[in-house]
C-alpha positions as CSV (number, residue, x, y, z in Angstrom):
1,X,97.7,68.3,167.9
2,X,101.3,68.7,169.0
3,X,103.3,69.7,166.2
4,X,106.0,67.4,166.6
5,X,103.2,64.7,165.9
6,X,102.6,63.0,162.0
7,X,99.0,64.0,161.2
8,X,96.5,60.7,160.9
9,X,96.4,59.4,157.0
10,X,93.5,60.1,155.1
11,X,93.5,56.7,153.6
12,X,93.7,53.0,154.4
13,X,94.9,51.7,151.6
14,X,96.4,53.6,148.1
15,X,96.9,50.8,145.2
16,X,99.5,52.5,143.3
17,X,99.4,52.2,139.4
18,X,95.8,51.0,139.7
19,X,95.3,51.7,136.1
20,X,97.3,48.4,135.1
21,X,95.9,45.4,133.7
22,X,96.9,43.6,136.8
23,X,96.4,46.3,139.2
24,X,92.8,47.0,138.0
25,X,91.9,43.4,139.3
26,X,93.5,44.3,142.3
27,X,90.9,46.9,142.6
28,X,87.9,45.0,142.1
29,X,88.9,42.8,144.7
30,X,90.0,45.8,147.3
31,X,85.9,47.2,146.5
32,X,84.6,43.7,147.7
33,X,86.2,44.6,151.4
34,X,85.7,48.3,151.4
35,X,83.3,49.5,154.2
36,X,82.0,45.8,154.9
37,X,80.8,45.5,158.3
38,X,83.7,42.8,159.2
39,X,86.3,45.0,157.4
40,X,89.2,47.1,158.5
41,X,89.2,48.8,155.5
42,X,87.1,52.1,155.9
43,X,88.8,54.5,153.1
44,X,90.4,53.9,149.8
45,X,92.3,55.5,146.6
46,X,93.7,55.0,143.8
47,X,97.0,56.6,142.7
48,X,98.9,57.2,139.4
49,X,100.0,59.8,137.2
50,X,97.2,59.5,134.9
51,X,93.6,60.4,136.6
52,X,91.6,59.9,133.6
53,X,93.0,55.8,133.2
54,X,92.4,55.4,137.1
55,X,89.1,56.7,136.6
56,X,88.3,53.9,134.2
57,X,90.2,51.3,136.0
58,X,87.9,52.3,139.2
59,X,84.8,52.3,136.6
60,X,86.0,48.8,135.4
61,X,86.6,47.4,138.9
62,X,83.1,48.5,140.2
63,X,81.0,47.2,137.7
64,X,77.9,46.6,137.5
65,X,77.9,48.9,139.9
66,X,78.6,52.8,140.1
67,X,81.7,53.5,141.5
68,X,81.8,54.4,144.3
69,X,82.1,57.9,145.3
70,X,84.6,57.5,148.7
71,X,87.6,56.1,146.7
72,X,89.5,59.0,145.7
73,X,92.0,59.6,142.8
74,X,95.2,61.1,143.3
75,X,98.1,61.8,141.0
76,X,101.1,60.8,141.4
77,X,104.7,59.9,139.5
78,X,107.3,57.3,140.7
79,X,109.9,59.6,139.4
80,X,108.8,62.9,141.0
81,X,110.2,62.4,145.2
82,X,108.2,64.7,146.4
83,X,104.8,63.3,145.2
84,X,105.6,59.8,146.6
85,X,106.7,61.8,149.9
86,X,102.9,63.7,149.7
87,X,101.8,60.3,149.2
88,X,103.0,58.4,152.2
89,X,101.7,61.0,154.4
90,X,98.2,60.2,152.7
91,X,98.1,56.9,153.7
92,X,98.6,53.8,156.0
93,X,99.3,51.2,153.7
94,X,100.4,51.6,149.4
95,X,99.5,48.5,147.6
96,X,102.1,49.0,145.0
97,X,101.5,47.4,141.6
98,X,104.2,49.8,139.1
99,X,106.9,47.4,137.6
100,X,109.3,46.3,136.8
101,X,109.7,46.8,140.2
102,X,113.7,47.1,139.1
103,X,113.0,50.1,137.6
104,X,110.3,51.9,139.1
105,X,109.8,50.6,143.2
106,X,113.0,52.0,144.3
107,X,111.4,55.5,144.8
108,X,108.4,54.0,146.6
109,X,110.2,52.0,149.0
110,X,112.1,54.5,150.0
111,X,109.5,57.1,150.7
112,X,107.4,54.8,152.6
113,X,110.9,54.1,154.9
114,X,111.3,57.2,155.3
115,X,107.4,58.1,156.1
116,X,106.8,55.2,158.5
117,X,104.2,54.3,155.9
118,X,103.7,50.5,155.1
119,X,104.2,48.9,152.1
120,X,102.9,45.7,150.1
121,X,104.1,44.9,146.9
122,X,103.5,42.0,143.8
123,X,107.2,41.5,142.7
124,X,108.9,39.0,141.5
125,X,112.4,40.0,140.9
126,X,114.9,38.8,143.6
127,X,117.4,41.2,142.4
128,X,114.8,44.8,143.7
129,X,113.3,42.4,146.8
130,X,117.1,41.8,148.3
131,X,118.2,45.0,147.3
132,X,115.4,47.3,148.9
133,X,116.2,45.0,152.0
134,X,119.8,45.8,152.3
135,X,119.3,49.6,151.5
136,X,116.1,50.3,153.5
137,X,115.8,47.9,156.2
138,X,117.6,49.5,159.0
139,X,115.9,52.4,158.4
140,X,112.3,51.0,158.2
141,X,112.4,49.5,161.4
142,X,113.3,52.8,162.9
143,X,110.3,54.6,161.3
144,X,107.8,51.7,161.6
145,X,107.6,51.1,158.3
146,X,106.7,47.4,157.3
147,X,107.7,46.5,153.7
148,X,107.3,43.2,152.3
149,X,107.3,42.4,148.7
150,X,106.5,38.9,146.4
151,X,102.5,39.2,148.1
152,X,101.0,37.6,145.0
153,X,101.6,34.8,142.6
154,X,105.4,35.2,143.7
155,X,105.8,34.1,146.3
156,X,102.7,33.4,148.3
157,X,101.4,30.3,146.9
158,X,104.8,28.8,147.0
159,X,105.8,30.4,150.5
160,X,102.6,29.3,152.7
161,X,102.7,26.4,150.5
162,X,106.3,25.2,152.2
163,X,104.8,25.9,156.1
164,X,102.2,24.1,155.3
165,X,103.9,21.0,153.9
166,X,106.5,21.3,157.0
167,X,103.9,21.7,159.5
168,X,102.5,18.1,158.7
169,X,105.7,16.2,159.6
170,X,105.0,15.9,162.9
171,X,107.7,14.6,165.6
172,X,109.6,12.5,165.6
173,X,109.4,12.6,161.7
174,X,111.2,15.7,160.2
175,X,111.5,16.3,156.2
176,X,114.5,16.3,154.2
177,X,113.4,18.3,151.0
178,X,110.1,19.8,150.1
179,X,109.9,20.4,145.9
180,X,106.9,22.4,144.5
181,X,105.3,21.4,141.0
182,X,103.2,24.5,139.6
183,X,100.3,23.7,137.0
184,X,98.8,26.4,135.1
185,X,95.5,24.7,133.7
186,X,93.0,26.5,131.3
187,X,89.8,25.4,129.2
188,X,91.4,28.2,126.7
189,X,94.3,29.5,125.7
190,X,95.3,32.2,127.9
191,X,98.5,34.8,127.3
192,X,100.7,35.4,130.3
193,X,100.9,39.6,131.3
194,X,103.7,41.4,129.5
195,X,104.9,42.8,133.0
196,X,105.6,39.5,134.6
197,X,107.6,38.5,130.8
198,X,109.2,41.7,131.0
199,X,110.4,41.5,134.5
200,X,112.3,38.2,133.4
201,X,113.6,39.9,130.5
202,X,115.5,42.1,132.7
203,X,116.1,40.0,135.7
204,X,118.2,37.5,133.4
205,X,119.8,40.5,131.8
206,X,120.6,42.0,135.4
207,X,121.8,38.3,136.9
208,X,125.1,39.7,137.3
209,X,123.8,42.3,139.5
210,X,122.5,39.9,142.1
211,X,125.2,38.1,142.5
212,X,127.5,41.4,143.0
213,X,125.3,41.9,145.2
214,X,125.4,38.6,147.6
215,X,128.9,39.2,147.6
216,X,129.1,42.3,149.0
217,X,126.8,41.9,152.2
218,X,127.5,39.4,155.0
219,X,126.7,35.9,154.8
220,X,123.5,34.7,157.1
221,X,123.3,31.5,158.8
222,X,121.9,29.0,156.7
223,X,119.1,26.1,158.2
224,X,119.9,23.1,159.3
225,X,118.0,20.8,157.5
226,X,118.0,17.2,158.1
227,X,120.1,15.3,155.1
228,X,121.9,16.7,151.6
229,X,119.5,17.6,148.9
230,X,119.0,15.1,146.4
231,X,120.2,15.9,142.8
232,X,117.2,15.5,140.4
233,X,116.9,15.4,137.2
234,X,115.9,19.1,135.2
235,X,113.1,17.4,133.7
236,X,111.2,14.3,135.1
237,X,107.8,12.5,134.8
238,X,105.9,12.7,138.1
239,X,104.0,9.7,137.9
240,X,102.3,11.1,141.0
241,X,101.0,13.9,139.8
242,X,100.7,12.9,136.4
243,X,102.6,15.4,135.0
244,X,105.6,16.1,132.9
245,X,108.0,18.8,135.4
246,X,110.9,21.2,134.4
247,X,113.5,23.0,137.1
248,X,111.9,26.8,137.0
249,X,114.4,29.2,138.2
250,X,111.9,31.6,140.0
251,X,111.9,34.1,142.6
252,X,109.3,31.6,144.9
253,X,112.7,29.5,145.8
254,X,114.6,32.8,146.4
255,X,111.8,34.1,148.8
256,X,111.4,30.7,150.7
257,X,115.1,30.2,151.1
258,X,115.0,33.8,152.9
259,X,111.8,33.1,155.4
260,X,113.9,30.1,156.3
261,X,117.2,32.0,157.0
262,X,115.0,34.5,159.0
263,X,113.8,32.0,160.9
264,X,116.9,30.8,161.6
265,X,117.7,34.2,163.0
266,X,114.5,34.8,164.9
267,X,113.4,30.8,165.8
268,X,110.2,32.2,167.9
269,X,109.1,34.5,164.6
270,X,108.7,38.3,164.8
271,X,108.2,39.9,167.9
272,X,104.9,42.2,167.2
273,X,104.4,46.1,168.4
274,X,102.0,45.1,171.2
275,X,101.2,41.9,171.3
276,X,98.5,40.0,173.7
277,X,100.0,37.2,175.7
278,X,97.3,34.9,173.5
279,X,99.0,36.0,170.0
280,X,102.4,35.5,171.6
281,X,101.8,32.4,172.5
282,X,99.9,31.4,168.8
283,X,102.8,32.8,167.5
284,X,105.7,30.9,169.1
285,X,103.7,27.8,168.6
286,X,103.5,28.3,164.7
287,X,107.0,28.8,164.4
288,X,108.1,26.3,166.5
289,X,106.2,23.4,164.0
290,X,108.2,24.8,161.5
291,X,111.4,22.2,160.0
292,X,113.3,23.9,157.7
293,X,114.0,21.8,154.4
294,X,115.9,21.9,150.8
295,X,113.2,23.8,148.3
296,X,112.4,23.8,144.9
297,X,109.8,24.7,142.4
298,X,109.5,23.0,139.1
299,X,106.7,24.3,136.2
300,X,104.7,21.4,134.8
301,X,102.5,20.4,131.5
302,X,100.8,17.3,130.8
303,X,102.5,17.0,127.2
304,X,106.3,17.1,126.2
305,X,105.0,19.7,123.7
306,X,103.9,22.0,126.9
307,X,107.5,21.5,128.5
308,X,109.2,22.3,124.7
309,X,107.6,25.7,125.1
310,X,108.6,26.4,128.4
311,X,112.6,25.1,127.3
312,X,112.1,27.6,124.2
313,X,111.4,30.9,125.9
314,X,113.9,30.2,128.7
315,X,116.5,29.4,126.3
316,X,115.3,32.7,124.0
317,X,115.5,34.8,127.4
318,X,119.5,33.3,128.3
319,X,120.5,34.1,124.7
320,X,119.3,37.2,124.4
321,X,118.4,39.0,127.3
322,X,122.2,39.6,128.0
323,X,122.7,42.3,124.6
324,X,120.2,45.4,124.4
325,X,119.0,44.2,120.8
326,X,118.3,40.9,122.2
327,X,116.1,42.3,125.0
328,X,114.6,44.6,122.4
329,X,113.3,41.7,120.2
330,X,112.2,40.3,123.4
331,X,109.9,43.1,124.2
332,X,109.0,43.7,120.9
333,X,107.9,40.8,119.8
334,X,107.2,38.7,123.6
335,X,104.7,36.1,121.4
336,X,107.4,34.9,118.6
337,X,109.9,34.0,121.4
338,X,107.8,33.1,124.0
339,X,105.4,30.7,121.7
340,X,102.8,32.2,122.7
341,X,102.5,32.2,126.4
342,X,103.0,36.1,126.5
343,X,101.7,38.9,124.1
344,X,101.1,42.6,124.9
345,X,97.9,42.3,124.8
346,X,96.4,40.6,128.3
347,X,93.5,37.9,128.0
348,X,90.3,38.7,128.0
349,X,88.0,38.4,131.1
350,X,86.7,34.7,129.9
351,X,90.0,33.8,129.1
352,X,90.8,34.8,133.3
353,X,87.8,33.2,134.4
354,X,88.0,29.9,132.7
355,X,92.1,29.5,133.9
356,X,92.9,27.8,137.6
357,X,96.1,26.7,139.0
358,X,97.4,23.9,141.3
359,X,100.6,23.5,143.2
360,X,101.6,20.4,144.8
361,X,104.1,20.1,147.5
362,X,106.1,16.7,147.0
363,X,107.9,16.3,151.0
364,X,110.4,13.7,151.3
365,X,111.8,13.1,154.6
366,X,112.5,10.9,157.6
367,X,109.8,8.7,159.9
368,X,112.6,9.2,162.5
369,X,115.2,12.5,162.8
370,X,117.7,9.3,164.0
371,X,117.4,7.8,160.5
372,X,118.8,11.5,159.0
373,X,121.6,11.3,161.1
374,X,123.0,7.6,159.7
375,X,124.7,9.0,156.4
376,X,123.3,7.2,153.8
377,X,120.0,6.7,154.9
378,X,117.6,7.5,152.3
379,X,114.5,9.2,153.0
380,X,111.6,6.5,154.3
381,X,108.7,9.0,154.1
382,X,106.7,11.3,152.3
383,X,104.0,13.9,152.2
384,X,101.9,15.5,149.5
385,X,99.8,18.3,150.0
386,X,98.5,21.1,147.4
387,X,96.9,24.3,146.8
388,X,95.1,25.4,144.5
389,X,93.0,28.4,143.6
390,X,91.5,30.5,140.7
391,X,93.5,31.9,137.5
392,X,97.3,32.4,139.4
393,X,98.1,36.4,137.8
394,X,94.7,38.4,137.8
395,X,92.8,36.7,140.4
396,X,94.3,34.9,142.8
397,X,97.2,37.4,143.2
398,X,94.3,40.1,143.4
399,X,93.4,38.2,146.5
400,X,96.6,37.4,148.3
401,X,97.7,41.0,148.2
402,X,94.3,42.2,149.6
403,X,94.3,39.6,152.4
404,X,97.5,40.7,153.6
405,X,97.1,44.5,153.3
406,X,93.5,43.8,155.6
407,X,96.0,41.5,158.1
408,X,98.1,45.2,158.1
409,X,95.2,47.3,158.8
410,X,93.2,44.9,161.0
411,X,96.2,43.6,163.4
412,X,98.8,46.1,163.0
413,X,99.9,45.8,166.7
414,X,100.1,41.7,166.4
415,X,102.5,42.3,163.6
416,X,106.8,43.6,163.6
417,X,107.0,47.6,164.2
418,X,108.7,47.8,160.5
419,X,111.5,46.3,158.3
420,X,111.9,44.7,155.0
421,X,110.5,41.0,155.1
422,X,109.1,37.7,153.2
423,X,105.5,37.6,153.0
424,X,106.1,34.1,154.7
425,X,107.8,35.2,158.0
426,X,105.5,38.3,158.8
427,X,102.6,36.4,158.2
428,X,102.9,32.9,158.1
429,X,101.8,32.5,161.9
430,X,98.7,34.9,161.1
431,X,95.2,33.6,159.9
432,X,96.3,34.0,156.0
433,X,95.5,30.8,154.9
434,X,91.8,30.6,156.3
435,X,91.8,34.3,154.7
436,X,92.5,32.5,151.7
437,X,90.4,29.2,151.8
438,X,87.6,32.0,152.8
439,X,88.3,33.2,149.4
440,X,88.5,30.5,146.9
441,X,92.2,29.4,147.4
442,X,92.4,25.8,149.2
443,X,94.9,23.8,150.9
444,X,94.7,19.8,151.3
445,X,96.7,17.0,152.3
446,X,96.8,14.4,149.4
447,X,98.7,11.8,151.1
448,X,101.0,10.7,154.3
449,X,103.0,7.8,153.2
């Protein structure tokens, strides 16, 4: 081997902080793919600081099987440099599950820019995702390293939920504004994961930060989307749905927004390392079915009583989220203040099992692109479509991130040569979403009207 040259990676894929409530779901999935005749992924291990938790997280993950001997265990600590460094010379793609990603994926994003390693992560706080891209981006794409975060319940639902929606408004129709209605159904009563809760602890208390932020890097051309947006009210009764819906400031609108600004920049998608003239063509195709359109995601309950507790914890997370004893009652006591939807404790596997969500894409638009043009005009048409899957946090993220860290390893030279993206733009024009009806998570039209 010349010198000069990296040495192969032992592993395919490390799922860092597998020993996580969340992130030992994503190993049970990752098992179901490992060494499967159809599967790119040959070699797997886990990866945290404690090897005695993994070891039962892998144990958990397997059963009712043994675990498997070929999935190593490795020990590592977000705050030690060097061991993430170690780490990214190990392997082809982490699988990061450590948050709050504001306070512990800085480290890992930059190792894996530095390595050329890639990088998948389950974030949901706009504040890291924009920040690792203007710190790390430039130097990603020179190493090769691909880094996408929000690959699970933010933002992929929401994200392939959008092109999907826009994809159906076929010429010369084009839509106006696409708004997404999430519904979290359950035969029981199931707690939200303290990580998510405490993520929006600290991205309210960090808002600030963002918006510094925005300021300081240069603005990016925004898409030209056919008509204003229209002003709805925060809470409505979508008669055609049949649910009661409340504005949700999430990161899925953040992430969309940026796809579409990508787009903007690259109109064809992203150019892959070595792409056949077939996948260029697929590719250019995809993209080009794409209209951009105003986006927004509202939570939804079938009773006022369900949208009262979703008011009450985001008005308990504005009041005090912004003082350190505020966010310490928060965290100390996520139940009180959230009503119940989070506790420390996560839900037990029948609680998981029993939960499934839906997310319905309301489009409102224009029969003809003419009619946007006349001022006034109000929109003449509309589309609905949905997806829906299993329980949104421990299964169905399981399964996003998966799919797209075997789209990595399985058509690596299809894909951009590295930088920090949306889920959406690297692999919107891929085959995600029969990945993901192949797995339990579908997509329909409801209606063209």
């Amino acid at each position: 081997m010349n010198p000069t040259q990296k040495p192969d990676p032992v592993y395919d894929i490390v799922i860092l902080g597998a020993s996580g409530f969340t992130s030992k779901y994503v190993v049970r999935e990752a098992l179901k793919f490992l060494q499967t005749p159809s599967s790119p992924l040959k070699s797997l291990a886990l990866a945290g600081r404690n090897s005695t938790r993994l070891t039962q997280s892998l144990q958990w993950a397997a059963r009712p099987n043994p675990p498997p001997s070929s999935v190593a265990i490795l020990t590592t600590d977000t705050s030690d440099p060097d061991s993430l460094r170690r780490l990214c010379t190990q392997t082809k793609l982490i699988l990061n599950c450590v948050g709050p990603f504001r306070i512990h994926g800085d480290p890992v994003v930059s190792a894996c820019a530095d390595s050329g390693c890639d990088y998948l992560d389950i974030s949901g706080e706009p504040e890291f995702m924009e920040r690792m891209e203007a710190s790390y981006h430039e130097r990603a794409e020179e190493t090769g390293s691909l880094i996408v975060s929000a690959c699970g319940l933010d933002s992929i639902p929401a994200g392939l939920g959008l092109l999907f929606n826009a994809k159906q408004w076929e010429t010369p129709s084009v839509p106006n504004q696409i708004e997404a209605y999430l519904s979290l159904e359950s035969d029981k009563r199931i707690a939200g994961n303290f990580g998510t809760y405490e993520s929006a602890v600290l991205g309210v208390a960090n808002a600030d930060k963002l918006k510094e932020l925005r300021r300081s890097r240069p603005r990016r051309p925004r898409p030209s989307i056919h008509g204003p947006p229209a002003r709805g009210p925060t809470l409505e009764n979508q008669k055609k749905i049949g649910l009661w819906a409340l504005n949700l400031p999430s990161a899925d609108a953040v992430v969309v927004r940026r796809t579409l600004t990508t787009l903007i920049e690259k109109p064809h998608g992203l150019q892959g390392l070595n792409e056949s003239p077939e996948h260029i063509q697929k590719r250019e195709a995809f993209w080009s079915s794409i209209k951009p359109a105003h986006f927004g995601v509202k939570i939804t309950s079938k009773s006022l009583f369900g949208i009262f507790r979703y008011v009450t914890l985001g008005v308990s997370l504005g009041l005090l989220s912004k003082f350190s004893f505020g966010r310490w009652l928060l965290l100390k006591f996520p139940s009180v203040f959230s009503l119940g939807w989070f506790q420390k404790k996560g839900p037990s596997e029948e609680e998981v099992e029993s939960a499934t969500f839906k997310m319905w894409f309301i489009g409102r638009g224009y029969s003809e692109e003419s009619l946007a043009s006349q001022g006034n005009t109000k929109p003449d048409m509309e589309i609905i479509t949905r997806i829906s899957g299993p329980e949104i946090g421990y299964i169905t993220t399981p399964i996003t991130l998966v799919q797209c860290g075997l789209i990595i390893l399985g058509q690596r030279e299809s894909l951009v040569k590295g930088g920090v993206y949306t889920p959406g733009i690297v692999f919107g024009s891929t085959d995600i979403q029969q990945r993901l009806e192949d797995n339990g998570i579908s997509f329909e039209v409801v209606s063209k009207s």
